[in-house]
C-alpha positions in Angstrom: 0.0 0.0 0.0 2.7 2.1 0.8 4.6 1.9 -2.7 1.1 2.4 -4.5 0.7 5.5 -2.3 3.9 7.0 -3.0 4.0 5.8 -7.3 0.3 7.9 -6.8 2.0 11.0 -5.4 5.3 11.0 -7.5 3.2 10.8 -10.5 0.6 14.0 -9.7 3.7 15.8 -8.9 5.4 15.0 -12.0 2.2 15.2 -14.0 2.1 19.2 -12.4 5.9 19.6 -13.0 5.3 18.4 -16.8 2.2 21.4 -17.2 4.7 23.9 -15.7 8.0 23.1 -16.9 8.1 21.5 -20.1 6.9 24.3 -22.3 9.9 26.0 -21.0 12.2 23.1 -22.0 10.4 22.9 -25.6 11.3 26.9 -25.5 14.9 26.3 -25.0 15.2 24.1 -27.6 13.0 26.0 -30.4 10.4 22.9 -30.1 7.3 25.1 -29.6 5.7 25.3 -32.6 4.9 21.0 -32.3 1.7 21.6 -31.3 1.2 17.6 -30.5 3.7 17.8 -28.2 4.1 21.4 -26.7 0.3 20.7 -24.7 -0.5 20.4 -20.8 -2.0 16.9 -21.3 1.1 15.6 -23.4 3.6 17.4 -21.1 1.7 16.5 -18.1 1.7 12.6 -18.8 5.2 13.1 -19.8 6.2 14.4 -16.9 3.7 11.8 -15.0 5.9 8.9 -16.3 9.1 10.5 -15.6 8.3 10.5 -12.1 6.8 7.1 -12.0 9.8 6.1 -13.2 11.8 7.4 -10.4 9.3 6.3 -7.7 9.9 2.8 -8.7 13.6 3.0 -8.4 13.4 4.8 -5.4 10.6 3.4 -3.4 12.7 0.5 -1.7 14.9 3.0 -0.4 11.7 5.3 1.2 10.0 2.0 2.4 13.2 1.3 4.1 13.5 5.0 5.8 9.9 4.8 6.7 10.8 2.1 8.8 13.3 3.5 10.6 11.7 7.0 11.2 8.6 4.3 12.7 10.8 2.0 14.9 12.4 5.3 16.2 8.8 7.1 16.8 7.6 3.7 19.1 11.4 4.0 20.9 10.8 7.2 22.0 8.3 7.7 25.1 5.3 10.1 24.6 7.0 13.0 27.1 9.9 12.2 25.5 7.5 12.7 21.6 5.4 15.9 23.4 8.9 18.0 24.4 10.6 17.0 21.7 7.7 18.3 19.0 7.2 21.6 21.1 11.1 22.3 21.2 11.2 21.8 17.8 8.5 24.3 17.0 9.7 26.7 19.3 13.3 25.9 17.5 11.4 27.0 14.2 10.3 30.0 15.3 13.4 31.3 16.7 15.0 29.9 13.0 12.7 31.8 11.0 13.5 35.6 13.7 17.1 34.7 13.0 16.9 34.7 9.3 14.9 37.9 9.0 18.7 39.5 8.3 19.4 37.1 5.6 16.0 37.3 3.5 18.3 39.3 0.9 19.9 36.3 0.2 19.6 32.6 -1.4 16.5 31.3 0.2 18.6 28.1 1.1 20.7 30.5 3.8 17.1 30.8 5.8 16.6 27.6 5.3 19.6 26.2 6.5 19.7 28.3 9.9 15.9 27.0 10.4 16.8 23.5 9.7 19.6 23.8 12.4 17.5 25.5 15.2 14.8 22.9 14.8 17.3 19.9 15.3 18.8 21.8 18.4 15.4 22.5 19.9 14.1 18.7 18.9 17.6 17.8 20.9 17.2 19.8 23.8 13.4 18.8 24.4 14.6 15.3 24.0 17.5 15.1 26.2 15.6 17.5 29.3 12.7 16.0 29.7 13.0 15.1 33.2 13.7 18.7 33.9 10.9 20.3 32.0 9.0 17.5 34.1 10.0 19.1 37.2 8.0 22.6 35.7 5.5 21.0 36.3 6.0 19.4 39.6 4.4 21.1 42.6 6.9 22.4 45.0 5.1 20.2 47.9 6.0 17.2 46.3 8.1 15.0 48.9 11.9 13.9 48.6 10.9 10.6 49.0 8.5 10.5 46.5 11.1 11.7 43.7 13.0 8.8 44.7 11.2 6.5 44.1 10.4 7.9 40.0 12.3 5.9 38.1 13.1 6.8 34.5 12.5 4.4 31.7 16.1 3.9 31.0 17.6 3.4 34.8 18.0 -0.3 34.1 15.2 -1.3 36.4 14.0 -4.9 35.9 10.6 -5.5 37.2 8.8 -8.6 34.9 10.2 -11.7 36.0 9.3 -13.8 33.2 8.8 -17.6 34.5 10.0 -20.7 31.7 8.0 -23.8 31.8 11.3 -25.8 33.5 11.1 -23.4 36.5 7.3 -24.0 37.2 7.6 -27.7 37.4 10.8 -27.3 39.5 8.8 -25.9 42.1 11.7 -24.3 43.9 10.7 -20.8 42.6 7.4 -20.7 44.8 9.8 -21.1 48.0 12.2 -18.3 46.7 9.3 -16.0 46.1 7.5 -16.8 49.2 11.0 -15.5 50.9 11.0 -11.9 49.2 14.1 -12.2 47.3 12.7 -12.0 43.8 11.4 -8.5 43.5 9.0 -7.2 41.5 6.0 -9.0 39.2 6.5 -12.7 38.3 5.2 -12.8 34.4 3.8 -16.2 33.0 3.1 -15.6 29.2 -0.1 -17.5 27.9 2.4 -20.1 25.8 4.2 -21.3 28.8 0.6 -22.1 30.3 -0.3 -23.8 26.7 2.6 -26.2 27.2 2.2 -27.0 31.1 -1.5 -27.6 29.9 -0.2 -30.0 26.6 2.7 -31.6 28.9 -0.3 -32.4 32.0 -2.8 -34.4 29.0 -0.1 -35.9 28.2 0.1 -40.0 27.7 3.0 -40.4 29.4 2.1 -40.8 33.0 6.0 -39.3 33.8 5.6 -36.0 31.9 1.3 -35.8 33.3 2.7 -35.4 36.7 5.3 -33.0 35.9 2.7 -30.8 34.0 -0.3 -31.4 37.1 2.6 -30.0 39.5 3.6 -26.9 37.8 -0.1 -25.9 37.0 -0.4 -26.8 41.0 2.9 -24.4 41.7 1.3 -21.4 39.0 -1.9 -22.3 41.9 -0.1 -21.8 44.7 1.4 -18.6 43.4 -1.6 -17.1 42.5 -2.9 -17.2 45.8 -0.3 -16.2 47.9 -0.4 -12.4 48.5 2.8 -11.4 49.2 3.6 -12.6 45.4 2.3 -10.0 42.5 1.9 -12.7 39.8 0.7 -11.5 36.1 -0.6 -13.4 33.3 0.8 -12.4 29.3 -2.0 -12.5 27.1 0.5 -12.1 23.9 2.3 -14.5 21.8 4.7 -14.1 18.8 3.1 -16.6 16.1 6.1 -16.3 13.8 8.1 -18.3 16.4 7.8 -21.8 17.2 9.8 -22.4 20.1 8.7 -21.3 23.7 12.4 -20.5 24.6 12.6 -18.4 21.5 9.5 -16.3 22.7 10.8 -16.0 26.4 13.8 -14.4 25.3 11.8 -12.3 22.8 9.6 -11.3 25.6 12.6 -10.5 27.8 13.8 -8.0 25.5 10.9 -6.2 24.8 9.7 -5.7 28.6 13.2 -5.2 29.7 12.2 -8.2 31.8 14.5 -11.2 33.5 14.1 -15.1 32.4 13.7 -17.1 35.4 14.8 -21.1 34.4 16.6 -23.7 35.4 17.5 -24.8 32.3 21.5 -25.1 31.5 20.5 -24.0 27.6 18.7 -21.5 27.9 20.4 -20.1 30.4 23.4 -19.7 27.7 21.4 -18.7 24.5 20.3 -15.8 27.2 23.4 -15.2 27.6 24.7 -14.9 24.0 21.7 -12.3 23.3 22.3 -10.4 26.5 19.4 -10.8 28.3 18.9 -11.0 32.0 18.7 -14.6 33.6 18.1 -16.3 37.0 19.2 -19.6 36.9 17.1 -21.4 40.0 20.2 -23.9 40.0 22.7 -21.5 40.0 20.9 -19.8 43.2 21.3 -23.4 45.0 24.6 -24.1 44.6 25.7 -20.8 46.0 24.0 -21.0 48.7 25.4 -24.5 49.5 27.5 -25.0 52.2 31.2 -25.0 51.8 33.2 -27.9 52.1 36.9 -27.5 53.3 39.3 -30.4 52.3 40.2 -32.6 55.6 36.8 -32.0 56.8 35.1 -35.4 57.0 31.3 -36.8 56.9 29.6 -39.3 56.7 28.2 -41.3 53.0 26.3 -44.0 51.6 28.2 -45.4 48.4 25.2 -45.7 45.7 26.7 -46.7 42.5 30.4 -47.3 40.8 32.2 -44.6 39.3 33.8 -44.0 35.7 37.2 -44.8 37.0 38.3 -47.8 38.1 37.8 -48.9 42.0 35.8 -45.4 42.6 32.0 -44.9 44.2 29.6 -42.1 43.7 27.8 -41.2 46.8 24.9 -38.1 47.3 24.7 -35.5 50.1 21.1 -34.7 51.1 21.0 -31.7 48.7 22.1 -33.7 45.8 25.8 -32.8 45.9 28.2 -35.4 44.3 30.6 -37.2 46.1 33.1 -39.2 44.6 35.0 -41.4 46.7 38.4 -43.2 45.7 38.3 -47.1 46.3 34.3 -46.6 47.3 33.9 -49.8 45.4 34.8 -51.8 48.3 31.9 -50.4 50.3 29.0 -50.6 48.1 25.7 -49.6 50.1 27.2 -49.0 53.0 27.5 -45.8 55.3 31.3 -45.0 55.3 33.2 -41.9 56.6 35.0 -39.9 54.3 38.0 -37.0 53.9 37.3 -33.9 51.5 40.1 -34.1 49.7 39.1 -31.3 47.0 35.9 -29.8 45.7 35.2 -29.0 41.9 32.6 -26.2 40.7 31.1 -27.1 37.4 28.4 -25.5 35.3 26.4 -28.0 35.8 26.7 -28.4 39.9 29.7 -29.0 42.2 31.9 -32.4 43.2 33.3 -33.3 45.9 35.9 -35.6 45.8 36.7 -37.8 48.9 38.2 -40.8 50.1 37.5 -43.5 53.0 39.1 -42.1 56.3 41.7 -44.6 58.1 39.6 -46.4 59.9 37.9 -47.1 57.5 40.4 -48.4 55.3 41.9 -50.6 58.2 38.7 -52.2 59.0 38.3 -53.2 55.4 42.1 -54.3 55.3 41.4 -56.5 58.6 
């Protein structure tokens, strides 16, 4: 529609540029007396497809501006819009006093100075907005209360937006319930779609995992101390949910909250905010010292030869060397060093000497 709207305009103006110009033209090069020719309908059409010409060359090129000027418009926020166009009129006015001198001259000298004190004045209401704010501020307005209003741009992250792996978790509804997440937990309607496909499931695994995060969503919902919001959106031309989370993110200036190892890192690539649940636990696990000892169940066999793998309550690894020997059996162990991974920690132990000598007896 665009293109059609501008091949319209660039036509009427060449078809009014053809009546008023090209008799002149036919004049300068003794071609008046062609009578079929030297008329407003043939000089209008003439000058019509000239200009229709050029439209189509150029129209990908104005589409393309048009865009820009648009995505810069919906950028800006409507005081920011409202200053900005009355600084920029007031910028006019003050260009068109200032070139009252120069009136004698070229018309592109006033044009010039009125093109520059428009930009300044469009800058200047643009860049002081929160002081032309103040104006307007009455002079009984508290300190406190002008602390507290933030600016679009101070970086302040208040959607939390919730991933489907961080609902069935569960832990998130214990961490909110604490006050530590601030602000408005966000659950966009395409994360609720999938909890709702992954609880009708058939497999009887994935129906409980998808019954217990729509019974965590529940349970925040109706605790009060938890501002929880629903997103009524969704982005059709994307598939995946991950995909839309992060595309969400960005445009709310929002934080993913997850548990998830891969999106945590696609988040990262496109720099946007995340809270990794998992990453929350292990720093707040306790720290182990090497020499300190405790006591372990060996549970399985580990990748190298003669070793066990044992748990601690929170799901810590242990690894203990010759823990073979003591399969399913409650042994007590020395840290002898601890490993932080991406995907947890490891501790890695071995049987104290007691241990070892009642084994060797």
């Amino acid at each position: 529609m665009q293109k059609k709207i501008y091949a319209l305009v660039m036509a009427l103006i060449g078809f009014s540029l053809g009546v008023a110009l090209f008799p002149l033209l036919w004049k300068a090069t003794n071609q008046e007396t062609l009578g079929w020719l030297n008329n407003d309908i043939t000089n209008g059409i003439i000058g019509a497809i000239i200009f229709a010409i050029i439209a189509t060359l150029t129209e990908q090129h104005l589409v393309s501006g048009l865009r820009k000027i648009e995505k810069f418009i919906t950028e800006q926020s409507l005081s920011d819009l409202l200053f900005g166009s009355i600084s920029t009129i007031i910028g006019l006015l003050l260009g068109a006093l200032i070139s009252i001198p120069f009136y004698s001259l070229p018309l592109i000298v006033p044009a010039i100075i009125m093109l520059i004190t428009g930009y300044l004045g469009f800058r200047v209401g643009t860049m002081k907005t929160e002081d032309f704010k103040k104006l307007f501020v009455p002079k009984s307005k508290k300190v406190s209360e002008e602390i507290l209003d933030r600016r679009v741009d101070d970086y302040f992250h208040k959607y939390k937006v919730l991933d489907t792996s961080v609902i069935i978790d569960g832990r998130i509804y214990d961490i909110a319930k604490t006050g530590f997440i601030e602000g408005t937990l966000l659950i966009p309607n395409f994360v609720l779609y999938e909890l709702q496909y992954i609880a009708d499931s058939g497999d009887s695994m994935k129906r409980v995992r998808g019954r217990r995060g729509l019974d965590i969503l529940n349970a925040l919902q109706k605790e009060e101390n938890i501002s929880v919001e629903m997103y009524e959106g969704d982005f059709e031309d994307i598939q995946e949910v991950d995909s839309k989370l992060i595309k969400l993110a960005k445009m709310l200036d929002g934080i993913v909250v997850t548990n998830d190892y891969n999106l945590n890192k696609v988040c990262e690539f496109q720099n946007v905010p995340v809270f990794n649940i998992n990453a929350l636990a292990n720093a707040v696990k306790p720290v182990v010292i090497p020499g300190e000892t405790m006591d372990v169940i060996v549970m399985k066999d580990g990748t190298e030869r003669q070793q066990g793998v044992a748990y601690l309550d929170d799901g810590t690894m242990v690894v203990v060397e010759d823990g073979k020997h003591f399969m399913n059996k409650k042994i007590n162990v020395i840290v002898t060093s601890a490993l932080q991974t991406a995907a947890g920690r490891m501790i890695f132990a071995k049987p104290s000497h007691s241990q070892t000598t009642i084994n060797a007896d």
